[in-house]
C-alpha positions in Angstrom: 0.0 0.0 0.0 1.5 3.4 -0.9 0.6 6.5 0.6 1.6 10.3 0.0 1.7 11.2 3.2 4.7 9.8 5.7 2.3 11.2 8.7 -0.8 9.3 7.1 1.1 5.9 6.3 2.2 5.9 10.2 -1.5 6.6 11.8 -2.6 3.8 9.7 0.2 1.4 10.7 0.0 2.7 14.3 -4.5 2.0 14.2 -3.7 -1.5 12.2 -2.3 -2.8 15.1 -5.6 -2.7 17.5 -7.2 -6.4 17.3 -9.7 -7.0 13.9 -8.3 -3.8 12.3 -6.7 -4.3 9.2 -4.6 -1.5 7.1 -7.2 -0.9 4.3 -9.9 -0.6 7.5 -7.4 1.1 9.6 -6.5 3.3 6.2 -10.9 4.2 6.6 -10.4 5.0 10.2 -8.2 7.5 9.5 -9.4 9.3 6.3 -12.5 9.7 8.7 -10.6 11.2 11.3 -8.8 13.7 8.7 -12.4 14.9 7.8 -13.8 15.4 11.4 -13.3 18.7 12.9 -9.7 19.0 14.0 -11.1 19.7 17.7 -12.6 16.0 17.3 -10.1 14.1 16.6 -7.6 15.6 18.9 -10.6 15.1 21.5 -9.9 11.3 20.5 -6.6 11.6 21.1 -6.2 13.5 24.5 -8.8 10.7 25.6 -6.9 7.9 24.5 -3.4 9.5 26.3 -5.0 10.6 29.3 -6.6 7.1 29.3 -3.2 5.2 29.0 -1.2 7.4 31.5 -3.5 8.1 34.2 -5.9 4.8 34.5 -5.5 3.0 37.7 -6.2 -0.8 39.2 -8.3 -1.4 42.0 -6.0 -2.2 44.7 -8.1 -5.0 46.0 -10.0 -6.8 42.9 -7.1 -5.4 40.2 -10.4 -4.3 38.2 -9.8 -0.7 35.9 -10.6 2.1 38.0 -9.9 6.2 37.8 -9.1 5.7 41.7 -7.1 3.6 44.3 -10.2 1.5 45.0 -12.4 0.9 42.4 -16.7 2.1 43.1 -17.6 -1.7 43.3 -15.2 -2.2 46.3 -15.8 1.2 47.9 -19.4 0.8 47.7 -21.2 0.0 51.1 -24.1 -1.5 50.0 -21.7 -4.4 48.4 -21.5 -8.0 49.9 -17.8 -8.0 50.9 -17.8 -11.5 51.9 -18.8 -13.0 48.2 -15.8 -12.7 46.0 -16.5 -13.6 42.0 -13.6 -14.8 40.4 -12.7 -13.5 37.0 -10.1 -13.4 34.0 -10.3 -9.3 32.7 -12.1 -6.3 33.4 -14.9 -7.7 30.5 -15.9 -10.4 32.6 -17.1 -8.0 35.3 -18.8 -5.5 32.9 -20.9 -8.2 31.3 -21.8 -9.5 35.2 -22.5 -5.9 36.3 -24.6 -6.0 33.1 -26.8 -8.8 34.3 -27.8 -6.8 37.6 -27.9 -10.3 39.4 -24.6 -9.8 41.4 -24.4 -7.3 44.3 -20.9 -9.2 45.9 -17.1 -7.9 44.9 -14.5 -9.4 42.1 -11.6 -10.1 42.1 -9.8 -10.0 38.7 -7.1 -12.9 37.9 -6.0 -11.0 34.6 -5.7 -14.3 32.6 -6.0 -18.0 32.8 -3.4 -20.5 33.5 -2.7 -21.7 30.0 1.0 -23.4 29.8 0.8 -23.4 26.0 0.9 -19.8 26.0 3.5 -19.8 28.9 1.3 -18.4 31.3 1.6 -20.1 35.0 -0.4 -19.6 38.4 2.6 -17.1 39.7 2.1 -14.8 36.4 -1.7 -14.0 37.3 -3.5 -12.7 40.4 -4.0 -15.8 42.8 -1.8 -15.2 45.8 -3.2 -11.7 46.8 -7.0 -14.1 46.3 -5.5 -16.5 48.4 -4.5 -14.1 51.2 -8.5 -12.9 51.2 -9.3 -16.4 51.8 -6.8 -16.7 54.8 -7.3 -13.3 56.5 -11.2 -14.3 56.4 -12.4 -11.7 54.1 -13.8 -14.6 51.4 -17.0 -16.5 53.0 -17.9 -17.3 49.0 -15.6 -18.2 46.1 -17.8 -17.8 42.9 -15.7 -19.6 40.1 -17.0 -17.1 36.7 -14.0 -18.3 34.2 -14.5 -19.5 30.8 -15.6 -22.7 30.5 -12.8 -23.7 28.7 -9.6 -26.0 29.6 -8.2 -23.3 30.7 -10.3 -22.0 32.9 -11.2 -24.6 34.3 -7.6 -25.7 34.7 -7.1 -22.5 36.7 -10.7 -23.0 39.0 -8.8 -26.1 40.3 -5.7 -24.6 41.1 -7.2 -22.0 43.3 -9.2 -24.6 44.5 -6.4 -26.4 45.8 -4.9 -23.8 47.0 -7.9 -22.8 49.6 -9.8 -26.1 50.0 -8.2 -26.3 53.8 -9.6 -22.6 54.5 -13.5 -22.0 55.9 -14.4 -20.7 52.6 -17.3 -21.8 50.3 -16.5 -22.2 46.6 -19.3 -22.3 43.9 -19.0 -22.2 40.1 -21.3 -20.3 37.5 -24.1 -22.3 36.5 -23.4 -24.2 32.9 -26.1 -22.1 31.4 -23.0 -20.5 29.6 -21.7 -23.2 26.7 -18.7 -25.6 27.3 -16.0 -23.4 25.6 -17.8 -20.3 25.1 -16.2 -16.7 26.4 -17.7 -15.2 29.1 -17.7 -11.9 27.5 -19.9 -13.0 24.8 -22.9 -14.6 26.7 -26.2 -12.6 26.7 -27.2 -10.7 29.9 -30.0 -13.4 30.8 -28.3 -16.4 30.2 -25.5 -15.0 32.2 -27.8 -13.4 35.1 -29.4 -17.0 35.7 -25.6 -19.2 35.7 -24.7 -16.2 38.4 -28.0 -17.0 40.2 -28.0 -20.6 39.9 -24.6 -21.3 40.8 -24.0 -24.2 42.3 -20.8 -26.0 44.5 -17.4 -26.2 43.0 -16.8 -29.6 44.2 -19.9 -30.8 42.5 -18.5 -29.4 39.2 -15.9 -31.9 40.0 -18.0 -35.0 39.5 -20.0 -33.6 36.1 
């Protein structure tokens, strides 16, 4: 692809690089930036900077926040003692979506997946664990994927706090054998949250 334009060719290789965009769509993107009001797009831009420099993670469930503790953990009316156990920040938007939820999170920020080199000690479990032993945790809610993966990872945290007085429960499998949480509908996702059952019963299915 040739371009007239050394300033335009790097945009478009810079935007080609976000996930799904292509250069002939990121190429789109930013001919329809170059005839937006200049204010619009350097709106987009200060957004995008202040975004990436300034964006904080909760301090106790890792989730994005603008602040040291995120609004779900700071918020009163929260049950602290229910924990749901996550990969990413999606997971929680698309339970938040559902309105069936009113404990905290506590985002992993992955799955244990040795293919892709990624172990237990590269992901959020130990400062999980130390909930569990300090007594914060009275309920464990398994939300990963259900995928190898994931559950690969639900066991391992499993193991690591099956001697502690916690309870551990797992999404109901209203959400498909290998499907991303992310991408389930609000209702189908509402009810597994609902209708979750014991972990160790998960075991035996």
């Amino acid at each position: 692809m040739e371009f007239s334009s050394k300033l335009l060719e790097r945009a478009v290789n810079e935007m080609s690089q976000l996930p799904g965009i292509g250069k002939r769509t990121a190429l789109r993107l930013v001919l329809h930036m170059l005839r937006q009001p200049k204010e619009q797009t350097i709106g987009l831009a200060e957004a995008l900077k202040t975004m990436r420099v300034e964006v904080k993670f909760c301090k106790s469930c890792n989730n994005i926040s603008d602040v040291a503790l995120c609004e779900i953990c700071s918020n009163p009316s929260r049950n602290e003692g229910v924990i749901c156990v996550v990969e990413d920040v999606r997971d929680v938007m698309a339970i938040e979506n559902t309105s069936s939820y009113k404990g905290l999170y506590h985002v992993l920020g992955g799955k244990i997946s040795p293919m892709d080199g990624i172990g237990p000690h590269d992901l959020n479990i130990e400062s999980l664990v130390a909930k569990v032993k300090e007594g914060k945790a009275k309920e464990l809610i398994f939300a990963l994927s259900s995928t190898m993966e994931g559950d690969t990872t639900n066991f391992y945290i499993y193991k690591q706090i099956q001697d502690y007085d916690v309870f551990t429960s797992t999404i109901a499998r209203g959400i498909s054998v290998g499907d991303e949480l992310e991408y389930a509908d609000e209702i189908t996702l509402g009810r597994s949250i609902v209708n979750r059952i014991p972990f160790e019963s998960s075991l035996k299915l």
